[in-house]
C-alpha positions, 0 to 999 in steps of 0.5 A: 288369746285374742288377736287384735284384728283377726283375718277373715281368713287367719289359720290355727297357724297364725292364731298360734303365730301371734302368741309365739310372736309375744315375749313370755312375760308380756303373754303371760300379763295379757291371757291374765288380763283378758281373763280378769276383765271378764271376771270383772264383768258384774251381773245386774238382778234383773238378768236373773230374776227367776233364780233370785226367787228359787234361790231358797227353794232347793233347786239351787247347789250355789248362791252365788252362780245366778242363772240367767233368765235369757237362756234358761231351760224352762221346764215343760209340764211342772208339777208345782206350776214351777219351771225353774231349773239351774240351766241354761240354753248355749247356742255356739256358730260352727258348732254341730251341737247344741248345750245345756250347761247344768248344775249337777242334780239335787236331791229335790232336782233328779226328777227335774233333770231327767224331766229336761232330759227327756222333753227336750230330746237330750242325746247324750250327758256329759258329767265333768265331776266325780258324784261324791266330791267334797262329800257333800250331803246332796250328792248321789248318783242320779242314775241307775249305776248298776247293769238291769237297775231300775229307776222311777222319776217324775212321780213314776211317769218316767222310768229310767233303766240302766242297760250296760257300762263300759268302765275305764279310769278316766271315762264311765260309759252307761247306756240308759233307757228312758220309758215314759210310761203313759205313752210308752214311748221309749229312748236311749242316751248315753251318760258319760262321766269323766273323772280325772277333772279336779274343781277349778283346775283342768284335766288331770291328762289333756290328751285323755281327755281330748280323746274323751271329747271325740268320742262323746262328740263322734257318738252323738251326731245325728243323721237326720241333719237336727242339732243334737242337744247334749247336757253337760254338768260339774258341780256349779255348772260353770267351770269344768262345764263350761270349759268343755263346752268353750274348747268343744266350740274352739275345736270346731271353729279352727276345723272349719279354719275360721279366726280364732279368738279365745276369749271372744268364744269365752264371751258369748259362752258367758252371755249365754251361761253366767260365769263359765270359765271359773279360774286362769287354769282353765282359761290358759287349758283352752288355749293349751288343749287347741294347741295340742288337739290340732298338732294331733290332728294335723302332723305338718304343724308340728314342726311350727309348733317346736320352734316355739316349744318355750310359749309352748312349755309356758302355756302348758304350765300355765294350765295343767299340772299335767305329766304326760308328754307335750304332744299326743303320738299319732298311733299313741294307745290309750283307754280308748284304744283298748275298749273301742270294740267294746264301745263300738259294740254297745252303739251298733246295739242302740242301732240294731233296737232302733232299726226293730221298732215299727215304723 
């Protein structure tokens, strides 16, 4: 939702004020609203000339999500002369983070992906979406799934090794190492999968997921003071990705107690990365997961947010069909509770190989 005249200085508070001020009906009418004038918004050919010409050419999963030409991911070095893929540069204020929102890898774009990856010193990759979902043909894991597999990419330039995994419902953690054999130079990431995340709807458990962001988030800064880039991918590259990316924005920019304004966030995602956003769920989840992030984060705010508990309610079944409990506990358990020392293990190891490396 946004606010008509947003404060330079208004608070998480006020922004939820305005909505709580609003009878349920009239709300439910207006994030209604600004959501279909964004999906109202028509794309002109020329804003996407590049994916016009590749549309036919197996690098594209979707006709009908374009890619845009003023932010699109160029490939470096291209074999065929062709730097063409399905992704996009998202550039956000306040965020810490740089994104590239992609389509999930083809069979003819694996080499593609990884190219991307590695020239431009990806941290880590988000995947929002099971790889055998609707069981489509062009569907395969992208990566080396099991511990000690190897896999070759770029005609064998590159060589992709599959080093540990951390497995817990919800959330799928494998360290990779990328060699490029010709310099011998070599990187580690991180690949997560979260896999509770139905197409075109939102997350299956909000609070899971917003544990999931955090960690994702807390493991990817950098202490050279460069914006990490980080992939984030579902199937299209719209939806789920681009709800991630949005609500990742909107989290930082309540932290940093700035005005928040949902659909202008949406918007500037949207220039940048055509059709992000791609149902009222997951427009409605954005407002719904700030809502509970902060209360988490924040346990004053609690009791602003209960004498509203009907927009509350409202917003919350507007988004998710979620079961659990409106709110997170402050000490409440959770898979990430129960395999932390396993991943706080598997980065002090990427840290311990860091500090061998020669100087």
């Amino acid at each position: 939702m946004s606010m008509d005249k947003p404060d330079d200085n208004c608070s998480f508070q006020e922004w939820f004020s305005a909505m709580a001020s609003v009878n349920l009906r009239k709300l439910s009418e207006q994030l209604k609203a600004e959501f279909e004038e964004m999906q109202n918004e028509v794309l002109m050919p020329h804003e996407h000339t590049e994916f016009s010409k590749n549309s036919f050419t197996g690098r594209v999963r979707y006709s009908d999500i374009p890619c845009l030409d003023i932010s699109r991911v160029k490939l470096r070095f291209p074999v065929d002369g062709n730097d063409f893929i399905h992704a996009n540069w998202v550039h956000l204020r306040y965020s810490p983070f740089t994104f590239i929102i992609t389509q999930a890898p083809l069979e003819a774009t694996i080499s593609h992906f990884w190219s991307m990856v590695w020239y431009e010193e990806v941290s880590a990759v988000v995947c929002l979406t099971p790889i055998t979902e609707q069981n489509e043909p062009n569907d395969r894991p992208y990566w080396p799934v099991k511990p000690g597999e190897d896999q070759f990419i770029m005609s064998g330039e590159i060589l992709l090794q599959h080093l540990d995994k951390i497995m817990q419902d919800e959330l799928q953690i494998t360290l990779l190492r990328l060699v490029n054999k010709s310099t011998g130079e070599s990187r580690e990431l991180y690949h997560y999968m979260f896999m509770n995340w139905p197409d075109h709807a939102s997350p299956t458990c909000t609070h899971t997921f917003l544990e999931a962001m955090e960690t994702i988030e807390k493991n990817s800064l950098r202490e050279n003071g460069k914006l990490p880039v980080i992939v984030v991918h579902c199937s299209a590259g719209v939806g789920r990705a681009g709800t991630f990316v949005c609500l990742s924005n909107l989290i930082h920019v309540a932290e940093n107690k700035k005005p928040i304004n949902v659909l202008e966030v949406v918007k500037a995602v949207r220039k940048q990365r055509a059709l992000v956003v791609q149902s009222f769920p997951q427009y409605a989840f954005l407002h719904w997961a700030l809502l509970v992030h902060m209360m988490k984060k924040d346990s004053n705010l609690k009791s602003v947010l209960e004498k509203s508990c009907k927009t509350i309610c409202a917003i919350r079944e507007w988004s998710t069909d979620s079961e659990c409990m409106k709110f997170a506990q402050v000490k409440r358990k959770t898979i990430f509770g129960r395999f932390n020392q396993r991943v706080k293990g598997m980065f002090s190891k990427m840290s311990l190989r860091k500090q061998k490396k020669p100087s």
